[in-house]
N, C-alpha and C positions, 0 to 999 in steps of 0.2 A: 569556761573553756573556749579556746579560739578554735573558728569552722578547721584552720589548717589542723589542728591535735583532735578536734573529735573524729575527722576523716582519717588521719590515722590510725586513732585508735580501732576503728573500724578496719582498716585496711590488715593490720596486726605485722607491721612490719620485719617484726623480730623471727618471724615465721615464716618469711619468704626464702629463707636459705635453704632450707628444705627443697625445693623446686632450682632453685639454682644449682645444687652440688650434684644432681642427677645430669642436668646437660653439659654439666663439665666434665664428669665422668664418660659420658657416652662419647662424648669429644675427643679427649683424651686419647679413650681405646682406641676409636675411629684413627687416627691420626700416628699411636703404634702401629696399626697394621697394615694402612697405605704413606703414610708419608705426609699425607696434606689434610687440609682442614678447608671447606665452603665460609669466610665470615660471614656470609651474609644470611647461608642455613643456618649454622650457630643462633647470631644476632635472632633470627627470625624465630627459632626455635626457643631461644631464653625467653624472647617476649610472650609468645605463647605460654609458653607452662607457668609465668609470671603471673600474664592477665587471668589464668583458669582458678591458679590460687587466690586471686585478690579478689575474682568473683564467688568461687566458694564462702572464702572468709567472711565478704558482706553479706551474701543470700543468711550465712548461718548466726550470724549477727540478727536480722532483724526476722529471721524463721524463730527461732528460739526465744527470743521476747512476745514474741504475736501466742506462742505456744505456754507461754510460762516457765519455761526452764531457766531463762535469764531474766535476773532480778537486781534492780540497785544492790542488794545483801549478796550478792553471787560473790563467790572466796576465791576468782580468780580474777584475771585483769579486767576493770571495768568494762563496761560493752555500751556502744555509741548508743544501740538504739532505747535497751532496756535505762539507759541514764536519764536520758531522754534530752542529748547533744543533737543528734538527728532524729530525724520525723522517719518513722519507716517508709515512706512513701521514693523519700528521700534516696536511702539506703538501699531500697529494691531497685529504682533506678539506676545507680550506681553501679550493681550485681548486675544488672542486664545490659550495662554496655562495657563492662568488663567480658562479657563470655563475647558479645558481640566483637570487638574489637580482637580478642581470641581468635575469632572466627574467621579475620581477614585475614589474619597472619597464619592462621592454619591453612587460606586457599593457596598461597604461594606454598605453603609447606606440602601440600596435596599436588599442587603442580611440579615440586622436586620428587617426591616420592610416592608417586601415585595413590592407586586404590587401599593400598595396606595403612599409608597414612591418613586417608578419608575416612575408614574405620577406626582408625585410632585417636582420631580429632573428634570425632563424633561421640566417640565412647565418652572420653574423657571429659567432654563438657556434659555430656549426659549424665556420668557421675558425679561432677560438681555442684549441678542442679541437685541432683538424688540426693546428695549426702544431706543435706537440711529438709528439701521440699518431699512435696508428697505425701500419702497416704501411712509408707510406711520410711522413711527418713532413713537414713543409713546409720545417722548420729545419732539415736535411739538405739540400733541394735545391738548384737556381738559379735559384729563381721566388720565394725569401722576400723580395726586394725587392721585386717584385710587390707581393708580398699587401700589404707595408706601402702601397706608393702607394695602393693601392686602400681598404684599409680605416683606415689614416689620416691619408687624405687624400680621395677621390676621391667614397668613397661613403657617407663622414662627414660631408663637408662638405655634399654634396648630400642625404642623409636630414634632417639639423639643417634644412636651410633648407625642404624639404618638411616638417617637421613643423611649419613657423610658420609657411605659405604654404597650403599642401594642394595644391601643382605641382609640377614639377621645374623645375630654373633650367640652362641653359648658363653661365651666368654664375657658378653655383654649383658645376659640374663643373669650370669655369677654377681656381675658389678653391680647389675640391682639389685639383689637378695643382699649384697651384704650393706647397700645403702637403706633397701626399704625396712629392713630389720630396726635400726633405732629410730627411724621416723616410724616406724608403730609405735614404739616404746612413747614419743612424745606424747599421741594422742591417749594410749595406755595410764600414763601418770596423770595427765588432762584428767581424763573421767576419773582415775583412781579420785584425784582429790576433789571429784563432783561429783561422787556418787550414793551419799545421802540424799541429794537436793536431787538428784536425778531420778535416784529410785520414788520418791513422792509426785514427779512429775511423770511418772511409768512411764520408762526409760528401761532398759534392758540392757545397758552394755556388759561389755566384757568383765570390765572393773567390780559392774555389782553382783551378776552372776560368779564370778571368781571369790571365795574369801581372802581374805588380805595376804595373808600368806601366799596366795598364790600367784596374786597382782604380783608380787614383788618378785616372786620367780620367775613367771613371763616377762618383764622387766630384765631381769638378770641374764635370761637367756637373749632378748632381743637385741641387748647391750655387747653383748660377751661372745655369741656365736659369728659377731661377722670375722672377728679374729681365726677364728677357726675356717675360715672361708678364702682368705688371705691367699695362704700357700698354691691356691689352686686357679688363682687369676693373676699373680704375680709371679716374678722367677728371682729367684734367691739373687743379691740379697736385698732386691728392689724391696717386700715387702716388709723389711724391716721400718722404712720409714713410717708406714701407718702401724706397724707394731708399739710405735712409742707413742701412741694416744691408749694404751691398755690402760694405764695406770690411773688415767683420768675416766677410762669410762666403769671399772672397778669399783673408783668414788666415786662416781655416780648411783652406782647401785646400793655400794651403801650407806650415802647421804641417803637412797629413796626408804632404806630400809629403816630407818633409825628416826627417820625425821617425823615430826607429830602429824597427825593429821590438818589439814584444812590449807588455809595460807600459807604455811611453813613450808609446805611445797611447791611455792611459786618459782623461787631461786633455782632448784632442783630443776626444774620443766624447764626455763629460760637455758640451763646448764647443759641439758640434755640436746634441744635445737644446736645450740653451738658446736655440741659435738659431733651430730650429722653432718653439718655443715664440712667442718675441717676433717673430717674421715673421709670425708667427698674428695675434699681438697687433694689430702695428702695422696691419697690414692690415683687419682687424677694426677699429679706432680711424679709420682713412682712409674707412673707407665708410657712418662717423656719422651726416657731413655731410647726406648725400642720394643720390639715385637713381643709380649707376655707371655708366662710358659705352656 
């Protein structure tokens, strides 16, 4: 494999929409309720929440092989370090000048929106560390759903839209819940389909503590409840436009329901990110028009 495809596959490109459709949403709003848009907050804001997940991704890339939970036989997409494409040495480098670099771009983002944003740059790289490293990992427990609703979605969406406002929105805490909702669901089918190998490598997530029937119900609801969310951050008949992703996120659930265990669910997971993605999108595109109800 060439350095440029094993750095990818380490970076996990397919996964960075997730972090995108949150600043666009917050943007979006931002831009209903005053009129204008900062490019250069934007700009500075995208790259941030970009470099925090590309350092995540790496730290838990070569966290998880040093740990034994990733293994050449691991049934999801190959992993740079456990392949052994990069040297961990390599890849922890990597992780630490992605938060780094993170970090500059959060001090102008700290210079637009002061002390609230200093808290929020801090947290969030602190979390991205946490979720791999440490004592007690986040990826290990039954709270890494959690942290996705929350950071991307809840308080992505609502930082992005206080840094082009200088307030907090309720309206903007709405637009995260209903984005952070399927980006759990990703990490939810993630473990789901890793949670043999997980559970031997004592592991505790959600996926293993839940029996299967239930995964797929947390699923169903993470999938399905931001619909129901819709009406109350949109105004008729703006939110029909992200109404017409129901039918794809439906099958979604029951592709996840139906489909076998292991592998078989890679396509599903891939399926699932995209539809984050463009639920970000469409919603973001629905609140162009004007002020939301």
């Amino acid at each position: 494999m060439s350095p440029l495809a094993a750095w990818l596959a380490a970076i996990r490109p397919r996964t960075l929409g997730l972090s995108v459709s949150p600043v666009l949403l917050g943007t979006a709003l931002a831009f209903a309720e005053t009129g204008r848009v900062h490019a250069g907050v934007f700009l500075a804001t995208l790259l941030a929440a970009l470099l925090i997940q590309i350092g995540t991704n790496l730290h838990n890339d070569v966290a998880d092989f040093l740990r034994g939970t990733d293994t050449p036989e691991r049934l999801g997409p190959a992993r740079a370090t456990a392949q052994g494409w990069l040297s961990p040495q390599a890849v922890s480098r990597a992780a630490v000048l992605a938060f780094a670099l993170a970090l500059v771009a959060g001090l102008f983002l700290a210079w637009v929106g002061g002390w609230p944003i200093v808290v929020l740059g801090l947290v969030s790289l602190a979390a991205g560390a946490a979720y791999s490293g440490g004592p007690w990992p986040l990826s290990s427990l039954p709270v890494g759903e959690l942290f996705v609703f929350l950071f991307f979605g809840v308080l992505a969406v609502a930082g992005s839209h206080y840094l082009q406002t200088g307030y907090w929105s309720a309206a903007a805490l709405l637009g995260g819940a209903i984005l952070g909702l399927p980006a759990a669901a990703v990490l939810l089918l993630n473990n789901f389909r890793d949670r043999h190998g997980d559970a031997r490598a004592g592991r505790r997530t959600l996926a293993i503590l839940l029996p299967a029937p239930g995964s797929h119900r947390a699923y169903a609801v993470m999938m399905l409840a931001p619909f129901a969310l819709l009406p109350g951050l949109l105004a008729w008949p703006a939110w029909l436009l992200p109404m017409l992703l129901l039918p794809w996120a439906w099958r979604l659930t029951r592709d996840f329901w139906h489909a076998p265990d292991g592998r078989a669910l890679n396509p599903v997971l891939a399926r699932t990110a995209r539809f984050q993605f463009w639920l970000g999108v469409s919603v973001a595109v629905s609140l162009w028009p004007g002020i939301p109800a």
